[in-house]
C-alpha positions in Angstrom: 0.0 0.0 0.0 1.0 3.3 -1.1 1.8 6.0 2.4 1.0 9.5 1.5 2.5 12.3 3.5 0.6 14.4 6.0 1.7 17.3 3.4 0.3 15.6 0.6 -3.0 14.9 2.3 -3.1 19.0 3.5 -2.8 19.6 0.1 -5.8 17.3 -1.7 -7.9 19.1 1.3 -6.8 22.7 0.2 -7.4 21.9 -3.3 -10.9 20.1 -2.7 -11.9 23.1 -0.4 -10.2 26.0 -3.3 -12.7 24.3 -5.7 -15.6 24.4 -3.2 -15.4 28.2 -2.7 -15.0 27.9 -6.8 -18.3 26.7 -6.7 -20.6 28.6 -4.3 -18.8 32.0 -5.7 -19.5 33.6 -9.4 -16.8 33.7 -11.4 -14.7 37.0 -12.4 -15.3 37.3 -16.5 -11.6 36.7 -16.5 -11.2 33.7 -14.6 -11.0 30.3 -16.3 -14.0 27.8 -16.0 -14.0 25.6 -13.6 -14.2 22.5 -15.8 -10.8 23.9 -17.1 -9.4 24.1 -13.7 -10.2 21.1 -12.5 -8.7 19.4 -15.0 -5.4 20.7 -15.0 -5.3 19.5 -11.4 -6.5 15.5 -12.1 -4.2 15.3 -14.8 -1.2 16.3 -12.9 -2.7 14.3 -10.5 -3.3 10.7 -12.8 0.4 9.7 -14.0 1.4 6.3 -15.8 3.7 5.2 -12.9 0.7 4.9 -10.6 -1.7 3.4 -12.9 1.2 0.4 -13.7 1.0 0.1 -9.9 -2.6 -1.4 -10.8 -1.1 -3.2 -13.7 1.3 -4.8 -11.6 -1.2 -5.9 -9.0 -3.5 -7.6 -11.7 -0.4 -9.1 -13.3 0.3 -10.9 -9.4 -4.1 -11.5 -9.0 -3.1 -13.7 -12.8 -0.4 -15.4 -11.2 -1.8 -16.3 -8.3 -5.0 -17.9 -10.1 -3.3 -19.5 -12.8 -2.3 -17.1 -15.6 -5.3 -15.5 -16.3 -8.5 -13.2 -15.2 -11.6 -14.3 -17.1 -14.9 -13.9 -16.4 -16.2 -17.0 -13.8 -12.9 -17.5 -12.6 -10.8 -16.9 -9.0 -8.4 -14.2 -11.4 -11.5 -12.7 -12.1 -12.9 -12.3 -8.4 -9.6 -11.3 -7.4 -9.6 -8.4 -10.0 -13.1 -6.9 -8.7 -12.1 -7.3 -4.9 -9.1 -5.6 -5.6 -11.0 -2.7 -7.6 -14.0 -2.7 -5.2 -11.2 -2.5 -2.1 -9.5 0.6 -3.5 -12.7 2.8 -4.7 -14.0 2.0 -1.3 -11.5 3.2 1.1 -11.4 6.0 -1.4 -14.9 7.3 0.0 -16.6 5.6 -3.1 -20.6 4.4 -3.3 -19.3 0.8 -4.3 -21.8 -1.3 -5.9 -21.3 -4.9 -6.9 -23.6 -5.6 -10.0 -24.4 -9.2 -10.5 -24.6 -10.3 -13.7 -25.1 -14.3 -15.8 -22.5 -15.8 -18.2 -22.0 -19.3 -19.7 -20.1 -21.9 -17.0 -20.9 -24.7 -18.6 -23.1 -25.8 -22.1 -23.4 -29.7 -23.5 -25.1 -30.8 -26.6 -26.3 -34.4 -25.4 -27.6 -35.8 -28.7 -27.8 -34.0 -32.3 -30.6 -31.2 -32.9 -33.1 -31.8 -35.2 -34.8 -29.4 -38.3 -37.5 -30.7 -40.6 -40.4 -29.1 -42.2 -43.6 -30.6 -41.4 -45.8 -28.9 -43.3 -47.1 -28.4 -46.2 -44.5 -30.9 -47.4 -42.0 -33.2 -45.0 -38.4 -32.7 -44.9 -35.9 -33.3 -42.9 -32.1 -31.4 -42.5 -29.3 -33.5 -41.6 -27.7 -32.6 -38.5 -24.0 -31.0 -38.5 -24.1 -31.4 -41.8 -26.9 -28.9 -43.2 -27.1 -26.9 -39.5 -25.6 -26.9 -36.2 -26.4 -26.2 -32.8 -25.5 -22.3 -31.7 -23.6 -22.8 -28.4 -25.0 -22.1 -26.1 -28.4 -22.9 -27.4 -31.3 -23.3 -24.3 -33.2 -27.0 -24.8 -36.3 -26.4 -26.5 -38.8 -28.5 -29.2 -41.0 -26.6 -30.9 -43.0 -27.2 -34.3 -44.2 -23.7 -35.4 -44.4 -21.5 -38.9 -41.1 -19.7 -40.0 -40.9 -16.4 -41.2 -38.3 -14.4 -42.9 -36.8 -11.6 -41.3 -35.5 -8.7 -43.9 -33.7 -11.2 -46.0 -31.5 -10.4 -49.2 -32.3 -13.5 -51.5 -30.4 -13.7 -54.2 -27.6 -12.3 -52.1 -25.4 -9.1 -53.2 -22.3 -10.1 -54.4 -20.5 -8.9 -50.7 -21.5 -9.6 -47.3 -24.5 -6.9 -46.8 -27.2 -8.4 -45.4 -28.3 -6.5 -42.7 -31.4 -9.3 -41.7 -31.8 -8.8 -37.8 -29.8 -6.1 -36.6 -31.9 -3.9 -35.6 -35.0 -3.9 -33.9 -37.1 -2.5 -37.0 -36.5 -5.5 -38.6 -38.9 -7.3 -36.7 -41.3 -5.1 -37.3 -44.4 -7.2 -38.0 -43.2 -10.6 -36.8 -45.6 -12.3 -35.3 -44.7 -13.9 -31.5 -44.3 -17.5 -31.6 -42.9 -18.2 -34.7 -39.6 -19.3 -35.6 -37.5 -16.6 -37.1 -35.4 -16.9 -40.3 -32.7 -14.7 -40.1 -29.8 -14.1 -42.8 -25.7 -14.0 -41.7 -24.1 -10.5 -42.3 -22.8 -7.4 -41.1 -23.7 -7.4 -37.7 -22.9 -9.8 -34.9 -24.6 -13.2 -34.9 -25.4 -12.5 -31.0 -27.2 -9.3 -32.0 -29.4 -10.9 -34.1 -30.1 -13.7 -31.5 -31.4 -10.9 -29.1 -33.3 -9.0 -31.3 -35.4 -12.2 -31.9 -35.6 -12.9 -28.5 -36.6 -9.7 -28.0 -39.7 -9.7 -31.0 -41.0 -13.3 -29.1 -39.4 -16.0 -32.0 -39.6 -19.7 -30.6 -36.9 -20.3 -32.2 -34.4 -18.7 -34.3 -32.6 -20.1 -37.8 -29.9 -18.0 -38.9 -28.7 -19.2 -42.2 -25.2 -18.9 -44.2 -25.5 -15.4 -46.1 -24.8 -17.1 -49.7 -21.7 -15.8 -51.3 -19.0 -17.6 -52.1 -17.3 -19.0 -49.0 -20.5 -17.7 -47.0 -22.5 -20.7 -48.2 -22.0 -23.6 -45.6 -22.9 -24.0 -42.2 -20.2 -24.4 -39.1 -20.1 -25.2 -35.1 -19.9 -21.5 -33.6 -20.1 -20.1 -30.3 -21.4 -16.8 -29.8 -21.9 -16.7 -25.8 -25.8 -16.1 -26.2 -28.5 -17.7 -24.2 -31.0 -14.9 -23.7 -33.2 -15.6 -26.6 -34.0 -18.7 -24.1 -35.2 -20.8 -27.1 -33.5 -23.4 -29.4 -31.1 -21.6 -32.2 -29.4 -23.1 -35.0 -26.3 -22.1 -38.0 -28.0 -23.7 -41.4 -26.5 -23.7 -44.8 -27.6 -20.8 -47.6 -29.4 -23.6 -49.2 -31.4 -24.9 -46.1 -32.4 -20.9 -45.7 -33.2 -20.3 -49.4 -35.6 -23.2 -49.2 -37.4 -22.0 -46.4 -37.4 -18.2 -47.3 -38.9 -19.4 -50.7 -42.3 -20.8 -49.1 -43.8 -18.6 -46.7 -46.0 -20.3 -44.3 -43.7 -23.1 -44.1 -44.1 -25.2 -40.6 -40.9 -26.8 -39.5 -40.3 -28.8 -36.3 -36.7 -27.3 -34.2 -35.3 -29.1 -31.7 -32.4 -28.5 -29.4 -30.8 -31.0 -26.6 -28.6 -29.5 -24.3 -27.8 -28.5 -20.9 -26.8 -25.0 -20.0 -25.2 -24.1 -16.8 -25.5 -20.3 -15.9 -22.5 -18.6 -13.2 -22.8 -15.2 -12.0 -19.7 -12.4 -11.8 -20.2 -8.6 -10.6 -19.5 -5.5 -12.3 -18.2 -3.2 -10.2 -20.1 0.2 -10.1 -18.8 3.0 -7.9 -20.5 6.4 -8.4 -19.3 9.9 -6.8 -21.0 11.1 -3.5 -21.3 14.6 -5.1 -22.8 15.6 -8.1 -25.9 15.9 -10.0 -27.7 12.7 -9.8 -30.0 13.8 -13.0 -26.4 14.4 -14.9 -24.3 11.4 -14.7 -21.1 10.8 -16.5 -20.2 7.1 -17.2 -16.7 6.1 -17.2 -16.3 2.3 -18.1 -13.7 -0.3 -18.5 -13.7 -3.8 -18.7 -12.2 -5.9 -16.1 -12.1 -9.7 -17.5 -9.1 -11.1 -19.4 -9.1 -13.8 -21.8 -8.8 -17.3 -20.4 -5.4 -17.5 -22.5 -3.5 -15.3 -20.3 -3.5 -11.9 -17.6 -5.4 -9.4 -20.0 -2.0 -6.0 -19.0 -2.8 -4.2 -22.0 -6.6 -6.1 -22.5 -7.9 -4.6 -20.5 -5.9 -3.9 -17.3 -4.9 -0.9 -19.1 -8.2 0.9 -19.1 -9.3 -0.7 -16.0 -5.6 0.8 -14.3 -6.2 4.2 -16.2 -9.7 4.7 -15.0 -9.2 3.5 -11.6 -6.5 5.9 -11.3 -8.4 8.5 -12.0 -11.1 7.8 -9.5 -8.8 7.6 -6.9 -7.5 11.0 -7.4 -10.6 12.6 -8.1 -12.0 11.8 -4.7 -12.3 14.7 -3.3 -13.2 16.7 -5.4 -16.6 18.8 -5.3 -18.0 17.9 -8.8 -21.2 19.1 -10.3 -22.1 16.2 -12.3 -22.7 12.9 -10.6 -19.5 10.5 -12.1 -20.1 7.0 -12.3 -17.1 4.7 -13.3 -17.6 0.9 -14.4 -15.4 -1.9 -14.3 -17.1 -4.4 -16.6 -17.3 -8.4 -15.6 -17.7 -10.8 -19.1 -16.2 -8.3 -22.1 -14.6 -11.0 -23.5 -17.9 -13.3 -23.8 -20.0 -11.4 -25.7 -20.3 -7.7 -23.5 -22.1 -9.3 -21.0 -21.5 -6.9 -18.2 -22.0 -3.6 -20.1 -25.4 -5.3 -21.9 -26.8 -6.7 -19.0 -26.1 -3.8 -16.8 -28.1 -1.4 -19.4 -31.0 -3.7 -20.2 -31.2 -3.6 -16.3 -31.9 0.4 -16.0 -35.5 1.5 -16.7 -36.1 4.4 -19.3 -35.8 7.0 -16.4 -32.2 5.9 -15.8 -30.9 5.7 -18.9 -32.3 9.4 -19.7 -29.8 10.4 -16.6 -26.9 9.4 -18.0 -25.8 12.4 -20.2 -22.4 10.3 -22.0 -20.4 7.0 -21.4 -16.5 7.0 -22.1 -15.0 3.5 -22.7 -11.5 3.1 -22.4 -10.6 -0.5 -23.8 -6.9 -0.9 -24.6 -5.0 2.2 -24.3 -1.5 0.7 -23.9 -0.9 -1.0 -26.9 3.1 -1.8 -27.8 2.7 -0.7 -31.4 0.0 1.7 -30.9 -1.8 4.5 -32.6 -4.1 7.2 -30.5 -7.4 6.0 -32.1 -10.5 8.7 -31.1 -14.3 6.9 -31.3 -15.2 8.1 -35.0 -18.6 10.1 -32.7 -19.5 11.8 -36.0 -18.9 9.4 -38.5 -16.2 11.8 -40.1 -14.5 9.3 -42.5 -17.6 8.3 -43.7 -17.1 5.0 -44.4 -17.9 1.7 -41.3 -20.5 1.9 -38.7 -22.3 5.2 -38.5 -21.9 8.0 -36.0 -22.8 7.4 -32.5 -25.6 9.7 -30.9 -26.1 12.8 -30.9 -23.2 14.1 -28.4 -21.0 11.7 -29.7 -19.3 13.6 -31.8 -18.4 16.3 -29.3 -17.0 13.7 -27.2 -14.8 12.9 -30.0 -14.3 17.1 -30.2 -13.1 17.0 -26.3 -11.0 14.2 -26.8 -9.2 15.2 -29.7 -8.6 19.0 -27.8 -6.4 17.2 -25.5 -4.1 15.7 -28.3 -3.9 18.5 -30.1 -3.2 20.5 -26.8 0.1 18.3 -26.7 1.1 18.5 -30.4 0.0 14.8 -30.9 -1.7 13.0 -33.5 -4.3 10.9 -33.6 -7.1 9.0 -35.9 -10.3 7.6 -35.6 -12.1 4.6 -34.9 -15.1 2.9 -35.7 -17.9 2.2 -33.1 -17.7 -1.3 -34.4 -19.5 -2.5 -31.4 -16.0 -4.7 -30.2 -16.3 -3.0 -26.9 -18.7 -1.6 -24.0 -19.5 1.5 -25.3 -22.5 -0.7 -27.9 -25.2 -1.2 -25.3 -25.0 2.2 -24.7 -24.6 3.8 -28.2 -27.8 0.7 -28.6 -30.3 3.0 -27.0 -29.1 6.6 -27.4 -26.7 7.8 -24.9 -23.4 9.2 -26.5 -20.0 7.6 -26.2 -16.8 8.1 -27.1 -13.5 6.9 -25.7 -9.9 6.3 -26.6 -8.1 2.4 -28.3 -4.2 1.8 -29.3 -5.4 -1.2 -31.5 -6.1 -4.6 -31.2 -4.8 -7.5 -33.9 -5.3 -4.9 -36.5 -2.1 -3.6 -38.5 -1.0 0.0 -37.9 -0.4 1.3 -41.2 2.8 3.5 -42.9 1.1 6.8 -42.2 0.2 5.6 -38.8 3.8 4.9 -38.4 4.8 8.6 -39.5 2.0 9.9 -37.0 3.0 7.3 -33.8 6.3 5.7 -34.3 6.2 2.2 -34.1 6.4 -0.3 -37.3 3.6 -0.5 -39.9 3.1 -3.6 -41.3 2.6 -5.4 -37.7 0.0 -5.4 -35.1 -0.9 -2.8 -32.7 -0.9 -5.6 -29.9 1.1 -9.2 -31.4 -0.1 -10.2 -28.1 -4.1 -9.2 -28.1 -5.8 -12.6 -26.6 -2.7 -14.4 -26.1 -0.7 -15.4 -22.7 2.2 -13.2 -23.5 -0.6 -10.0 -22.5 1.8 -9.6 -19.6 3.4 -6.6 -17.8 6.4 -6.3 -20.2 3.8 -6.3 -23.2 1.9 -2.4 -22.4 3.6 0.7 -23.9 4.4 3.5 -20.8 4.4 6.1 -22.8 0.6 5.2 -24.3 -0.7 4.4 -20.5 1.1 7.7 -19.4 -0.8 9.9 -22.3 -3.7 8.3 -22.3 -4.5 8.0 -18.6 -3.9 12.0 -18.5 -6.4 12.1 -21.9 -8.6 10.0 -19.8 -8.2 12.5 -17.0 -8.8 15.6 -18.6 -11.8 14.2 -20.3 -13.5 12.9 -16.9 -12.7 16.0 -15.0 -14.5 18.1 -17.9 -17.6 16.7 -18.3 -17.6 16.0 -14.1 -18.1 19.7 -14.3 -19.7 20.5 -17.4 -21.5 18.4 -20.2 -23.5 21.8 -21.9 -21.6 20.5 -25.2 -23.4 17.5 -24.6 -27.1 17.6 -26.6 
């Protein structure tokens, strides 16, 4: 444990109580805003060399629990004690968020698909379809119907059947949903079924070359809580082609459900109508200790809590450590599908800090307004000054930076999902940083931002200081501004 210095202590106190008498008094027309003061502080405040004193404590929780952090693991409750611990003793509202994942799913004989009526037909198992892990048990005999397909399919991967809600539009409840592969996540299309009442769900290959053929997959779903099956193009087409079509789905499996905590600590001061989100996930892979993924952004925005403690903020701030990223989002999703509409309308933004120590990295800023054009569309409205705020700060220190989809890899897609504005800060993943990255960042083009994203060599030796150093003071300054003031924010 860390010993501050009665000095150092007399000065957080003289600071915290400068800024109160900030607040109760009108400003002079010459004086800088308070958001602007505040932020100078944190960031001298947040350094690198006390965030990698988190990194090195999650590097000893992965070695003491066999190499790794992931979700429904000792690493994992290790990680979130050691979070929950700090943020509590720091004066902290500490809230441990329970939430489901996957412990355990077995197929215990093969799952059958046949149409019943008007004609009988029946799909050969792992041949022609396969079981979606984690597919719930279920037998049920019921008409299909199509969900926005593309038949004949586009010559590239477009299909966008079952992405978004809208697409269901006019399903009727209790039928099983046909749903076409392509451009959004197989899970997303599983929940938006679930969501519109299928009984079961068919997703089928999307029919281009190389997209035709069925394969086992596990996409970390359950929720739909009905029996789901990967079919081929063919076995789609054929169904698509006769609406009204009656098949029988059947699933046999067991599913085993464990339960890990997000940590949730929120600011005693502060607006609790104006919340600022500040989220990072917690969970490593199970192939090793997670130092850049995501102990980086967890260490960045813990540091940041810690030394914003006693400050007097305006707006409430909320900072998340996410259980389950690495599984399908299942901390940030469930926690957001827990809030009712009243709850999500009091949280102004959410920043997501996912990576931000990558060896080879590039300073990649949350495309907010869609500015390039070209990948997933802008975020919400706000998003894109988020993106403005962020990039301030680089430019404030003569450094470059790019942006970056909102390609829904990370926490920040249950928000963006139902319109609260995110942005947030990534060094790159298995991606390769290209030559005009290289001439903006250093580094080598040509080779991955991370050569060890998802492997066991995600160690301490493997983050970049001078990325953790930057970016936790970019995380800083961002935090502290919108902890005072969010009026930028629509």
């Amino acid at each position: 444990m860390r010993i501050f210095s009665r000095k150092g202590a007399v000065g957080v106190v003289s600071v915290a109580a400068t800024l109160t008498l900030l607040l109760a008094q009108p400003a002079p027309a010459a004086a800088a805003p308070l958001d602007d003061v505040f932020a100078k502080i944190l960031v001298k405040r947040v350094t690198g060399a006390n965030a990698k004193e988190h990194l090195d404590a999650l590097q000893a929780i992965a070695d003491a629990n066999g190499g790794n952090r992931a979700a429904g693991t000792p690493g994992y409750n290790a990680s979130r004690d050691y979070v929950a611990g700090k943020l509590r003793r720091a004066g902290y509202k500490v809230t441990l968020n329970p939430i489901n994942f996957v412990q355990d799913w077995t197929e215990n004989s093969p799952p059958t698909l046949s149409q019943t009526a008007p004609v009988s037909k029946t799909y050969v198992p792992n041949q022609e379809f396969f079981t979606f892990e984690p597919s719930p048990a279920g037998d049920v005999t019921a008409q299909v119907q199509g969900v926005d397909l593309t038949l004949p399919p586009t010559p590239t991967p477009t299909s966008t059947s079952g992405c978004e809600a809208a697409d269901f539009n006019g399903f009727v409840a209790g039928r099983i949903a046909l749903i076409q592969r392509g451009t959004c996540g197989f899970a997303t299309k599983i929940r938006n079924a679930g969501f519109a009442g299928a009984s079961g769900i068919i997703v089928f290959n999307e029919g281009q070359p190389g997209r035709t053929d069925p394969f086992p997959l596990d996409i970390g779903e359950w929720r739909a809580g009905v029996p789901m099956v990967f079919a081929s193009f063919a076995v789609g087409n054929e169904l698509a082609a006769n609406p009204g079509t009656t098949v029988r789905l059947k699933v046999d499996s067991t599913l085993t459900l464990g339960t890990n905590h997000n940590v949730i600590a929120e600011t005693r001061l502060g607006n609790p109508n104006n919340v600022v989100m500040v989220g990072a996930h917690l969970d490593s892979v199970t192939a090793g200790p997670g130092i850049n993924d995501n102990g980086s952004g967890t260490a960045a925005i813990l540091e940041t809590a810690l030394q914003m403690r006693h400050f007097p903020v305006r707006n409430k701030v909320r900072f998340a450590f996410w259980a389950a990223e690495e599984i399908g989002l299942l901390g940030s999703d469930q926690y957001v599908e827990g809030l009712s509409a009243a709850q999500r309308d009091r949280i102004r933004l959410y920043l997501n800090f996912d990576m931000v120590a990558s060896p080879n990295y590039a300073y990649k800023l949350y495309d907010g307004d869609d500015s390039d054009g070209v990948g997933s569309p802008a975020g919400p409205p706000g998003s894109a000054q988020i993106e403005q705020q962020l990039a301030a700060f680089f430019d404030s220190r003569g450094l470059g930076h790019v942006g970056t989809d909102f390609d829904g890899r990370s926490d920040y897609g249950p928000f963006i999902a139902v319109g609260i504005p995110a942005g947030g800060i990534f060094t790159g993943a298995e991606g390769i940083k290209t030559p005009e990255e290289q001439a903006l960042f250093g580094g080598t083009a040509g080779v991955a931002y991370d050569i060890c994203y998802h492997l066991a060599c995600d160690t301490i030796a493997n983050p970049n200081m001078t990325a953790l150093d930057v970016n936790a003071d970019a995380i800083a300054d961002s935090t502290a501004r919108f902890a005072f003031n969010t009026t930028a924010i629509p």
